[in-house]
DOFI-268882 format. One record per residue (C-alpha): residue in three letters; chain; x, y, z. Coordinates in steps of 0.2 Angstrom, whole numbers, plus 2048, in hexadecimal, padded with zeros to 3 digits. Layout:
("Ala","A",(X,Y,Z)) ...
This chain:
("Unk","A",(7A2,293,7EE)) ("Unk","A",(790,28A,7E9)) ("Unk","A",(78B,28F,7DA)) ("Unk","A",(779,295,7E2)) ("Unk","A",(785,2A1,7ED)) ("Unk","A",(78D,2A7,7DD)) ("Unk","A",(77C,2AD,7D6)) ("Unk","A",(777,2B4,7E7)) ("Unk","A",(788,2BD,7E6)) ("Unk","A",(785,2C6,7D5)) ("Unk","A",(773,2C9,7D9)) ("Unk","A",(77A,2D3,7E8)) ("Unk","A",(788,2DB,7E2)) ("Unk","A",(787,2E2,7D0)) ("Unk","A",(796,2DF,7C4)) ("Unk","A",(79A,2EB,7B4)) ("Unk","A",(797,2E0,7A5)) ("Unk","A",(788,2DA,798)) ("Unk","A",(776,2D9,79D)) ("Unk","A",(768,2CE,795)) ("Unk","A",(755,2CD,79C)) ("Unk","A",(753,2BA,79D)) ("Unk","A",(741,2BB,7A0)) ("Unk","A",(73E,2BE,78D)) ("Unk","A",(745,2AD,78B)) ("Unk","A",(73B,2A6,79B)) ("Unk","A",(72C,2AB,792)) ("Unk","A",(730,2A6,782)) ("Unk","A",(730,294,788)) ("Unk","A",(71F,295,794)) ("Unk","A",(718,29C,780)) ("Unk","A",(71F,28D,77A)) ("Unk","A",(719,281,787)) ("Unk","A",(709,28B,788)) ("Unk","A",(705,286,777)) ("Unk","A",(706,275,779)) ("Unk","A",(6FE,273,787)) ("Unk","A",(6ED,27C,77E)) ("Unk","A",(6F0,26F,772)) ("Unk","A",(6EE,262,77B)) ("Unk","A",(6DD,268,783)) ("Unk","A",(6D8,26D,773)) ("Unk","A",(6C9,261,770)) ("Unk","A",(6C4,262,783)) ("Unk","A",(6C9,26F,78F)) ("Unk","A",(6C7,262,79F)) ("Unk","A",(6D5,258,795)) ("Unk","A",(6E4,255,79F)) ("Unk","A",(6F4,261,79A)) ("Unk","A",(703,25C,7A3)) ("Unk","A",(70B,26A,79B)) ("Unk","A",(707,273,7AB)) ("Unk","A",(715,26B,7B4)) ("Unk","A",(723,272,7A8)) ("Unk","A",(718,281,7A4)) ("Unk","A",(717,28C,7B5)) ("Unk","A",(729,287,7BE)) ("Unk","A",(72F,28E,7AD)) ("Unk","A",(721,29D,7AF)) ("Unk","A",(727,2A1,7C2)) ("Unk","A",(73A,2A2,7BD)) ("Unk","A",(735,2AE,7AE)) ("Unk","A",(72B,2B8,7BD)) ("Unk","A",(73A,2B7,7CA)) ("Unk","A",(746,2BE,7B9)) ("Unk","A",(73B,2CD,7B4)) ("Unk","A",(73D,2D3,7CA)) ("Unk","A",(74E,2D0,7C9)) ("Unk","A",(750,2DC,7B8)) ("Unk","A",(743,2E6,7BF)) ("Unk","A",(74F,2E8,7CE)) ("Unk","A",(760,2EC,7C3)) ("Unk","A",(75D,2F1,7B5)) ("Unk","A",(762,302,7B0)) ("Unk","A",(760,306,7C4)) ("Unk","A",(76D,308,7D3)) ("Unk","A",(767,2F8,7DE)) ("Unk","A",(771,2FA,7E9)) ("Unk","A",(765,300,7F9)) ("Unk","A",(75A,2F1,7F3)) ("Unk","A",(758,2E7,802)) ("Unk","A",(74C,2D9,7FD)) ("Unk","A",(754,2D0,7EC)) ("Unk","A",(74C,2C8,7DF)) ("Unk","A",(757,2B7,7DE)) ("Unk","A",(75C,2B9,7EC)) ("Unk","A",(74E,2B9,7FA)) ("Unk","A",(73C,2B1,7F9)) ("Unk","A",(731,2B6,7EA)) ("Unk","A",(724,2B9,7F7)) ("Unk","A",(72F,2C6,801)) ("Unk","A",(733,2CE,7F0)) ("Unk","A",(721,2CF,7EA)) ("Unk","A",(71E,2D8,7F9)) ("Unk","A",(728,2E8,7F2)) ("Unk","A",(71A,2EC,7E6)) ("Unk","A",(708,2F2,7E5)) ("Unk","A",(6FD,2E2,7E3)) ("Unk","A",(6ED,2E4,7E5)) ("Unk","A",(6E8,2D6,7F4)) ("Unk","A",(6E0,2C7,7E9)) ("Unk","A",(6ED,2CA,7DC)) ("Unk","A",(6FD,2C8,7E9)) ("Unk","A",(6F3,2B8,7F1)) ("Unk","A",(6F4,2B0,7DF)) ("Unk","A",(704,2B2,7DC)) ("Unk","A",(708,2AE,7ED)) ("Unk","A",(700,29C,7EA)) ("Unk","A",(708,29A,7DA)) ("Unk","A",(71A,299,7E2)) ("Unk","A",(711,28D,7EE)) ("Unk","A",(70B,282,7DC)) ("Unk","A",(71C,284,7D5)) ("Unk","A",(724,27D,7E4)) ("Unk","A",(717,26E,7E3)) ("Unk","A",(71D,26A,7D2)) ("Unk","A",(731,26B,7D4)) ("Unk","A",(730,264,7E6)) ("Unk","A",(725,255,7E4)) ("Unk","A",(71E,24F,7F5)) ("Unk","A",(711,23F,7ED)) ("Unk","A",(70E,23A,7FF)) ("Unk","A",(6FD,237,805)) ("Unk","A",(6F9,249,812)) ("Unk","A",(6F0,23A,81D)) ("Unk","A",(6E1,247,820)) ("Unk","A",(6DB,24E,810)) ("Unk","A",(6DC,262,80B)) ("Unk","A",(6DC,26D,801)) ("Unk","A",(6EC,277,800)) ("Unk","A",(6EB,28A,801)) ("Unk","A",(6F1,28B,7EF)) ("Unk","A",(6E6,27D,7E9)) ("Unk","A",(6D9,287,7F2)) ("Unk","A",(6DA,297,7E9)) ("Unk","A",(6DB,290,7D9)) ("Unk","A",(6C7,286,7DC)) ("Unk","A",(6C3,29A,7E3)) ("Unk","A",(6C6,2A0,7D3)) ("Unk","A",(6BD,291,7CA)) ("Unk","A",(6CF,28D,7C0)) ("Unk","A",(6CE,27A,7CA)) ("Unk","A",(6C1,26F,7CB)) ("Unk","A",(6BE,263,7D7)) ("Unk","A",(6B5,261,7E7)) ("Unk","A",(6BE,253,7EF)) ("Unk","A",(6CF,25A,7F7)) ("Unk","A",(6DC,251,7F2)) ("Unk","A",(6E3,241,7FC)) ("Unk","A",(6F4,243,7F8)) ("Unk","A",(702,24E,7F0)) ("Unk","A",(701,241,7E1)) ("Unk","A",(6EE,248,7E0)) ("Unk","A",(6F0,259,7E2)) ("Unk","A",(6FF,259,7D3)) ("Unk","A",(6F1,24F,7CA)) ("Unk","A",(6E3,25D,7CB)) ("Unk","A",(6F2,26B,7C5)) ("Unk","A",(6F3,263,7B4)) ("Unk","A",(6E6,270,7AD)) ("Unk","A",(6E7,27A,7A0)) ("Unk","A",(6DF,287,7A8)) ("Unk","A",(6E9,287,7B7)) ("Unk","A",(6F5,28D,7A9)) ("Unk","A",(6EC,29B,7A2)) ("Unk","A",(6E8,2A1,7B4)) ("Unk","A",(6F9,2A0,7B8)) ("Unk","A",(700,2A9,7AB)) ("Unk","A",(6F1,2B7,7AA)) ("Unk","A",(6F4,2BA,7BD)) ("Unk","A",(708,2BC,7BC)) ("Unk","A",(708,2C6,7AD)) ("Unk","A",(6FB,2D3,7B5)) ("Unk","A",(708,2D2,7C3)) ("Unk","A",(716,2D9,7B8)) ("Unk","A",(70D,2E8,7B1)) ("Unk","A",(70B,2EB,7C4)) ("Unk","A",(71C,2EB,7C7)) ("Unk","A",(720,2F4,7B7)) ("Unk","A",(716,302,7BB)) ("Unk","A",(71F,304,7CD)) ("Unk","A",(72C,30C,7C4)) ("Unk","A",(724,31A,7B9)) ("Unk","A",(735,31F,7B1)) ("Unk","A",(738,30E,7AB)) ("Unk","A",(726,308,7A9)) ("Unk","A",(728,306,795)) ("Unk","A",(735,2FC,795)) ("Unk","A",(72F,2EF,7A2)) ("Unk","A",(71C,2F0,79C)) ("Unk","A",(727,2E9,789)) ("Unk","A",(72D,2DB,792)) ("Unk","A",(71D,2D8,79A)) ("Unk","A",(714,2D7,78A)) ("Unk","A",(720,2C7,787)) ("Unk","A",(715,2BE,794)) ("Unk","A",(703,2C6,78E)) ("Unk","A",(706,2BE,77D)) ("Unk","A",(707,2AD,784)) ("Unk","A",(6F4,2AE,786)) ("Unk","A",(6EE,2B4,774)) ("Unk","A",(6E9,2A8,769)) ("Unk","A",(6F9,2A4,75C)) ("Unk","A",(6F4,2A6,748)) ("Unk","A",(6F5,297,73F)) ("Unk","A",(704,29C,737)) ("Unk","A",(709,2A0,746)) ("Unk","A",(704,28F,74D)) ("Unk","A",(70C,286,741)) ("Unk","A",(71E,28D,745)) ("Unk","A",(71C,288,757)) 
């Protein structure tokens, strides 16, 4: 057996044994990488941030773990019919209350995340904008009004640092939504949630020196 059918397998059937919740961990690295990338931008936000590229793959795994604990943990899910891990991300956010704008945004950061871990550099041969690029120049995070030429070009315009605060501002508003769908395990997911909301306040010096 692949080891991809070995995770689908433990995602759909439940073994008895220990638990961890790897999006603490997910989250601690996107803080991590976070900070550097507001480094780098420090003397001018228009600065390039290349950061982006490790920063949100490493965000969307952290989002993908919190559904799946969110989906287990200290719950019978066993009648749970679309998995976390194991089915689309977009299927899965389907299962909870997003506000429209909100889904569509997190719905075109899968669609960034796969432009960055499945490069496609080629020229399009007609220029346009992608519908994730799109939603990013709506919401005045990307500039530009020439659409990009190729995939080379629309990776190019991604490495923004504030296509990373989006990002992560959006997807952490996302997990206090899916916390709340549960109210009798709210307080322990709205916790885990605060692991993502600290990424965007501004570190202390002491605290910047450590990182």
């Amino acid at each position: 057996m692949s080891e991809q059918k070995q995770r689908k397998e433990r995602l759909r059937n439940r073994q008895g044994g220990s638990w961890g919740t790897a999006s603490t961990m997910y989250f601690h690295a996107v803080e991590l990488v976070f900070r550097e990338s507001a480094k780098a931008v420090a003397d001018d936000p228009t600065k390039t941030s290349r950061w982006v590229y490790a920063g949100v793959p490493v965000l969307m795994a952290g989002v993908e773990a919190f559904l799946i604990e969110h989906q287990h943990l200290l719950k019978d899910s066993s009648s749970i019919q679309t998995l976390a891990g194991v089915d689309p991300m977009r299927d899965v956010l389907r299962l909870y209350p997003f506000a429209n704008e909100l889904r569509l945004d997190l719905e075109a950061l899968v669609e960034i995340r796969n432009q960055i871990v499945h490069p496609s550099s080629v020229p399009f041969g007609k220029p346009e904008w992608p519908e994730s690029l799109q939603r990013l120049r709506d919401w005045k995070v990307l500039d530009g009004n020439t659409p990009p030429q190729s995939g080379m070009h629309a990776l190019a315009l991604l490495a923004s640092h504030p296509v990373f605060e989006w990002a992560v501002e959006r997807c952490a508003e996302a997990l206090d939504v899916v916390a709340d769908s549960d109210p009798e395990r709210s307080w322990m997911f709205r916790q885990s949630a605060k692991n993502l909301w600290r990424v965007l306040e501004k570190p202390t010096p002491q605290a910047a020196e450590v990182c």
